[in-house]
C-alpha positions in Angstrom: -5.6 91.8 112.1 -5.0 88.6 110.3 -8.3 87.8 108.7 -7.6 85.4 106.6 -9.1 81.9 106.0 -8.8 80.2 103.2 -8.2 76.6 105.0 -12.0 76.8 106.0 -14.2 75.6 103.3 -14.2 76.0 99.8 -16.2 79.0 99.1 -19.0 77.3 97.1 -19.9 74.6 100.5 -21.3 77.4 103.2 -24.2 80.5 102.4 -22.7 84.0 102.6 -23.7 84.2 106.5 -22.3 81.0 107.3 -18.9 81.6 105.8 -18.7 85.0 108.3 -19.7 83.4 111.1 -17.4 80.2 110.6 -14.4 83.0 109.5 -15.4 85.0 113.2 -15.1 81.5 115.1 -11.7 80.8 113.2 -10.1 84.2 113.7 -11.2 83.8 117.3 -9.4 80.6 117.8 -5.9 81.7 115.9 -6.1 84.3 118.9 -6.1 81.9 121.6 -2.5 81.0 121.6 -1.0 84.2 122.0 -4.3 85.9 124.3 -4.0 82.6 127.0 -0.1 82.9 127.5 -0.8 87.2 128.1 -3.6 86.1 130.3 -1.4 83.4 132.2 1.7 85.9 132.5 -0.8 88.5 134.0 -1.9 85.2 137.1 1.8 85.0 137.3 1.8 88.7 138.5 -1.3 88.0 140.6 0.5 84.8 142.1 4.1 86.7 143.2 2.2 89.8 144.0 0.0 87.9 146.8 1.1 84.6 147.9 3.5 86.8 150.6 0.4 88.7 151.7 -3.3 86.2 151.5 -4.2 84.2 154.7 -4.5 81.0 152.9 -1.8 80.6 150.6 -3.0 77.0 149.4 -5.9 78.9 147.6 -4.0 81.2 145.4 -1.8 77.3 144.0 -5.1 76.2 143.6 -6.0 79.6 141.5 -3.4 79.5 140.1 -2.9 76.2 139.0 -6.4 76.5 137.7 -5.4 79.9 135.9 -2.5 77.3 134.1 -5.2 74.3 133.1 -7.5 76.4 131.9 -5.5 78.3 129.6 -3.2 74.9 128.2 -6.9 73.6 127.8 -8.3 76.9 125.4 -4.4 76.3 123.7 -5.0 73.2 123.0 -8.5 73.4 121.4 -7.4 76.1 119.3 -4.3 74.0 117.9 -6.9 71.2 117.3 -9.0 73.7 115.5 -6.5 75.3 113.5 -5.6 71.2 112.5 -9.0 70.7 111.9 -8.6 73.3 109.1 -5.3 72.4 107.3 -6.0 68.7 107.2 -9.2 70.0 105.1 -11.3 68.4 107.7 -15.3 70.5 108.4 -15.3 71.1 112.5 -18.8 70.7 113.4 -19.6 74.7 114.0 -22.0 74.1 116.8 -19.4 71.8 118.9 -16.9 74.4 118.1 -18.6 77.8 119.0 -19.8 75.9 122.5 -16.1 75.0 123.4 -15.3 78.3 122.9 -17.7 80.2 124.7 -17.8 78.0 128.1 -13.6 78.2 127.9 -14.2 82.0 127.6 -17.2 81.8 130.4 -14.8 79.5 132.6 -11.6 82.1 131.8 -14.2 85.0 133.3 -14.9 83.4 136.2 -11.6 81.9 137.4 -10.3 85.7 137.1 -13.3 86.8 138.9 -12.4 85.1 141.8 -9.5 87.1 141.9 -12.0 90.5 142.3 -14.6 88.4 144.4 -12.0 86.5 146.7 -8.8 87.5 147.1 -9.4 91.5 147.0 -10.9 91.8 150.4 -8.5 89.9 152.2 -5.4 92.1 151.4 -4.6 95.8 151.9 -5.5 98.9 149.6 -2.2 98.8 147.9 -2.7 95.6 146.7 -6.5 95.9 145.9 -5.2 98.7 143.7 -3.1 96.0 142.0 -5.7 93.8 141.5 -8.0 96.7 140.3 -5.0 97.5 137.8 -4.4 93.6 136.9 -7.9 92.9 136.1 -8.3 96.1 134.1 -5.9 95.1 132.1 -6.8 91.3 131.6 -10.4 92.7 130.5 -9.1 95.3 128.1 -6.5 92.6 126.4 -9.2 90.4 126.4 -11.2 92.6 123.7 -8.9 92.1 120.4 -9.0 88.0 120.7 -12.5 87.7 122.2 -14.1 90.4 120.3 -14.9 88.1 116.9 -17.3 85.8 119.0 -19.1 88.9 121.1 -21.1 86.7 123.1 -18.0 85.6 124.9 -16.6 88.1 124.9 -19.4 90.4 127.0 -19.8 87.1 129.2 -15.6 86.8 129.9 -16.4 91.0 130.7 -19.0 90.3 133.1 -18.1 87.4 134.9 -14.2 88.8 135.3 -15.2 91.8 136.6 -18.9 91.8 138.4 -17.3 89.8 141.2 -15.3 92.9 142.2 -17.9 95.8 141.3 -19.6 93.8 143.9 -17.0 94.0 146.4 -16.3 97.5 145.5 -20.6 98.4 146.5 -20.4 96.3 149.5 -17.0 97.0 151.5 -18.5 99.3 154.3 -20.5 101.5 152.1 -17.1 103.5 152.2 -17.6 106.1 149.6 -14.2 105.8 147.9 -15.1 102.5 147.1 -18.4 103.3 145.9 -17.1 105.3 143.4 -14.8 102.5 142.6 -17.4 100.1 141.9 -19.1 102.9 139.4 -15.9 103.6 137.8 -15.6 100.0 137.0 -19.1 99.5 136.0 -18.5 102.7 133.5 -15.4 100.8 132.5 -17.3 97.6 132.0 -19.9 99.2 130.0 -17.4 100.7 127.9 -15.5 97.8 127.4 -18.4 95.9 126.0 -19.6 98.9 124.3 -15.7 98.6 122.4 -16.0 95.2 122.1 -19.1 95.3 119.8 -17.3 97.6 118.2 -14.2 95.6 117.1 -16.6 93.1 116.9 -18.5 94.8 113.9 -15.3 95.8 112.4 -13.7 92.4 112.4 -16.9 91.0 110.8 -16.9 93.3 108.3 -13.4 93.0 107.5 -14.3 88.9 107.0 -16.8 89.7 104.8 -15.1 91.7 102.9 -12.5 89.0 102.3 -15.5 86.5 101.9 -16.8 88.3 98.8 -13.4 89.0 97.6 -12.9 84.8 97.4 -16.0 84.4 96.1 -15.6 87.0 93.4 -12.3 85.0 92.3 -13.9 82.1 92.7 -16.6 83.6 90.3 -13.8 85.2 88.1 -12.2 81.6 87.8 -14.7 79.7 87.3 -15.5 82.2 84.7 -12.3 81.9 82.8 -13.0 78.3 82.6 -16.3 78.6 80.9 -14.6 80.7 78.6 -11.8 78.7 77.9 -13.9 75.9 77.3 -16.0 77.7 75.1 -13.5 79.1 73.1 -12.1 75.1 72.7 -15.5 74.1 71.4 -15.8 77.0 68.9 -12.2 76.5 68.0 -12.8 72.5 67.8 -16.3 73.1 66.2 -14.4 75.1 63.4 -11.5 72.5 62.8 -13.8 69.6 63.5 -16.9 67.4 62.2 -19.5 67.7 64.0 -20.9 64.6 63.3 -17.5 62.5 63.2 -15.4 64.3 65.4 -12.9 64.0 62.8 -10.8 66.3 61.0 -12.6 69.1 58.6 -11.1 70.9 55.1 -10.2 73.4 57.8 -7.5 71.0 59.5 -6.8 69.2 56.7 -6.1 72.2 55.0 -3.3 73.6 57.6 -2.1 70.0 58.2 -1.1 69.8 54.5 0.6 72.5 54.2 2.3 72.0 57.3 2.9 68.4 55.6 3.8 69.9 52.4 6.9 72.3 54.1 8.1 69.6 56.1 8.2 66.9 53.0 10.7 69.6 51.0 13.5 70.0 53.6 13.2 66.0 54.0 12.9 65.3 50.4 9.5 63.3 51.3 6.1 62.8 49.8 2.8 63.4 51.2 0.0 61.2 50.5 -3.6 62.0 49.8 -6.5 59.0 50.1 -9.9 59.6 48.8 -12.0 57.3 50.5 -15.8 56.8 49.6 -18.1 54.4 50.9 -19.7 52.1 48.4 -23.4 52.3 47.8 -23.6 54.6 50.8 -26.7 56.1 48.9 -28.2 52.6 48.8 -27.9 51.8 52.3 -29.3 55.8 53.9 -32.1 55.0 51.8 -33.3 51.1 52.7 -31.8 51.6 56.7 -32.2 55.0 57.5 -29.9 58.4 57.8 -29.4 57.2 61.3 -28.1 53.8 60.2 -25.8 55.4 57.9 -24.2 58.0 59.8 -23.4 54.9 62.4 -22.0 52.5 59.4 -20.1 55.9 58.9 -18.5 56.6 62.0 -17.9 52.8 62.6 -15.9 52.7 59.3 -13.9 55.5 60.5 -13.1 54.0 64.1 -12.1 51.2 61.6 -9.3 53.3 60.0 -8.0 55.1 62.4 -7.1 51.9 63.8 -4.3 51.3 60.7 -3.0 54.4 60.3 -0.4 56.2 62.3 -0.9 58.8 65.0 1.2 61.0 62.5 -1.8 60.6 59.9 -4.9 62.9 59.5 -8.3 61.4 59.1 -10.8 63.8 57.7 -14.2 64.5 56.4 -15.3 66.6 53.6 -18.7 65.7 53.5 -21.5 62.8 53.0 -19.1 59.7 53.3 -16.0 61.5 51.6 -13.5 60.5 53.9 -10.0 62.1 53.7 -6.2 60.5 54.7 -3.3 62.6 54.7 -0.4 60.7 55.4 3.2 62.6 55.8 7.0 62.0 55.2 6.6 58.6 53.0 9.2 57.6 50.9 7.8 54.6 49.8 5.4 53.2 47.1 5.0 49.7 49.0 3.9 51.6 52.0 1.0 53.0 50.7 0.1 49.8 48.4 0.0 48.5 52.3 -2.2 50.5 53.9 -4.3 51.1 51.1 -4.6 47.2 51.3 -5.3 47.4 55.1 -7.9 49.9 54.1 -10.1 47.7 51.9 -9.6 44.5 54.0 -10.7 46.3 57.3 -13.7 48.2 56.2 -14.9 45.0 53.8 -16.1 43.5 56.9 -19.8 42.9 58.0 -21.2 46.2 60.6 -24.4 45.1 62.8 -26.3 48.3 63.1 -29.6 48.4 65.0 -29.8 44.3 64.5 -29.5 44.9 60.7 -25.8 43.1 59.4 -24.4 45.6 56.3 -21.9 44.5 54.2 -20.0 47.7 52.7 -16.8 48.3 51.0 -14.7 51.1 50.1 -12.7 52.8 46.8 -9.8 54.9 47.0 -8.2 57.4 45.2 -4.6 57.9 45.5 -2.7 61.3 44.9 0.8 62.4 46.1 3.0 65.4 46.4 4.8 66.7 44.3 4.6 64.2 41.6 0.1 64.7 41.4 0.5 68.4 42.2 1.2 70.9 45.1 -1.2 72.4 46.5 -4.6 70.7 48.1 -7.0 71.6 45.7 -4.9 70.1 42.8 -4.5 66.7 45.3 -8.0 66.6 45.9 -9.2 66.4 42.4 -6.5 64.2 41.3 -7.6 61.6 44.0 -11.1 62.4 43.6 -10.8 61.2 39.8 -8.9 58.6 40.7 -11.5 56.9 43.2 -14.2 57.5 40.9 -12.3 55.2 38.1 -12.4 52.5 41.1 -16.1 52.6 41.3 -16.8 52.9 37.6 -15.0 49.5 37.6 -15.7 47.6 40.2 -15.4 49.1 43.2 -13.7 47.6 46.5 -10.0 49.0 45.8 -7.8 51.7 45.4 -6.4 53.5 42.2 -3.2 56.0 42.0 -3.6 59.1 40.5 -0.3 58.5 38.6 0.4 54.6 37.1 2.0 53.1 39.6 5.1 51.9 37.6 5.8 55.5 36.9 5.5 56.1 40.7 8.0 53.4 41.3 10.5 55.3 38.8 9.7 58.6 40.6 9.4 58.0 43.5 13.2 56.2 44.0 14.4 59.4 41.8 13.7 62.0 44.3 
């Protein structure tokens, strides 16, 4: 049995019990195809077996050509189903369940006429036939009809009650009584079966339901997980309150800097930015105002430096730029330039206009040192002999004339 059906729903949209059901309706209509072409082969039989021997030959075309209708009618409503489905379109259950049932109940009762009818108006060798016909139209009926059991027990009674009741009422001729309770027994038994498959083809889609729906839990699992391992990893490499780089990255970008600048016989720059009179301005405005003058002076820089470039935060309003693979002095008298001018304009924060400005510290690799720690303080120094003496610009660690020297020497 084919039980799958993943084209339904999504399995978050539908309870438990509504996903089993709509999976018994679906499995139902996949079966229609195949179960109306068995059941119009087995009218065919019926058709060549009595057209030579019924009265009234015009009622067996009409039968049969009812037979034909009826089944290109359940065909047809299962392709549109199954369509339904794949084009990720929701068939109104209700609507769906009622078609099938009534083209199950119509099915019944077009066969039944072949029991009620057409079995007492030809001889016993043919009566057998039908007997052995409808037997085994009922019986085939079970594995396709079986998922929706209230079809299925009315497609039973109606195909065969018709003929039971012939069977009791042809002369009270005892061979045909026992007939008719043969075929009641076999009636009984069929239904009996059909509840049967019916159970196990439920179970089988629930199975498969909480199977989805454990993935589904599973995934969306692995998601959380994956997200929360992104936020622990970002929260270690971040700021929290910046979003910006931490010692952490900066840490692993320079060295990463650092091996790249000695194959291409580079330099890699270190800016120590501070704020000026950041102190000042927490303590007349607020720590609110200032960690939004801080983060708008930030959006400020990122703005001139490259995508290459690291922007970090240390702490307070210690800001951090790492700047890789320059070769040349007048590129960071430039930026550093850029720097002041951008963050020396005015920043409205909460209606209040502050007017800030920034000093710099300049160190670079290899000239100022080689490892972080060694940059660091050699900028550090270097942006504290900016604010001891004026503030509002930028100082190399390292003259700059002797820069100029070294710098064209490497």
């Amino acid at each position: 049995m084919n039980t799958s059906w993943k084209n339904i729903e999504p399995a978050s949209v539908y309870s438990p019990q509504k996903k089993v059901r709509k999976g018994l309706l679906t499995f139902a209509y996949k079966q229609l195809p195949m179960s109306q072409m068995a059941s119009f082969f087995c009218a065919t039989l019926i058709y060549l077996g009595l057209h030579n021997v019924l009265p009234n030959a015009k009622t067996l075309q009409f039968w049969y050509f009812s037979i034909f209708l009826i089944a290109l009618c359940r065909i047809t409503s299962g392709i549109t189903y199954q369509k339904l489905l794949y084009n990720h379109t929701k068939p109104k259950f209700s609507f769906w369940k009622k078609i099938y049932f009534w083209g199950a109940v119509l099915g019944g009762a077009a066969w039944g006429i072949v029991g009620g009818f057409f079995f007492p108006e030809v001889d016993h060798i043919h009566q057998i036939f039908i007997i052995f016909i409808l037997a085994g139209v009922t019986a085939g009926g079970i594995p396709s009809l079986a998922a929706e059991l209230k079809a299925s027990i009315f497609f039973m009674i109606t195909s065969l009650s018709p003929l039971v009741f012939r069977l009791f009422y042809n002369d009270l001729q005892d061979i045909f009584i026992l007939f008719g309770s043969g075929l009641v027994a076999y009636c009984i038994s069929l239904i009996l079966f059909s509840m049967n498959t019916h159970n196990i083809i439920k179970k089988s889609i629930r199975i498969q339901c909480e199977n989805e729906q454990l993935v589904e839990t599973l995934s969306r699992s692995k998601i959380q997980l994956e997200n929360i391992n992104t936020k622990l990893k970002d929260a270690a490499t971040h700021d929290p309150l910046t979003g910006i780089a931490n010692r952490l990255l900066l840490e692993a970008y320079l060295k990463t800097a650092i091996e790249q600048a000695k194959h291409n016989q580079a330099n890699v720059v270190l800016m120590y930015l501070d704020i000026d009179n950041f102190k000042q301005i927490n303590d007349v405005y607020g720590h609110h105002a200032g960690d939004k003058l801080l983060m708008a002076s930030i959006s400020r820089i990122k703005k001139v430096i490259r995508k290459t470039d690291l922007v970090a935060r240390l702490g307070g309003d210690e800001i951090i730029i790492a700047l890789a693979d320059i070769t040349e002095l007048d590129i960071i008298k430039r930026l550093a330039n850029q720097l002041c001018q951008i963050t020396n304009r005015p920043i409205k924060i909460n209606d209040q206009t502050i007017n800030t400005t920034i000093s710099i510290g300049i160190s670079i690799y290899p000239i100022d040192g080689s490892d972080m720690d060694i940059l660091l303080s050699k900028a550090d120094k270097a942006m504290y002999y900016i604010k001891k003496h004026g503030k509002n610009g930028y100082r190399f660690s390292t003259p700059a004339t002797e820069l100029e020297t070294t710098m064209q020497t490497q």
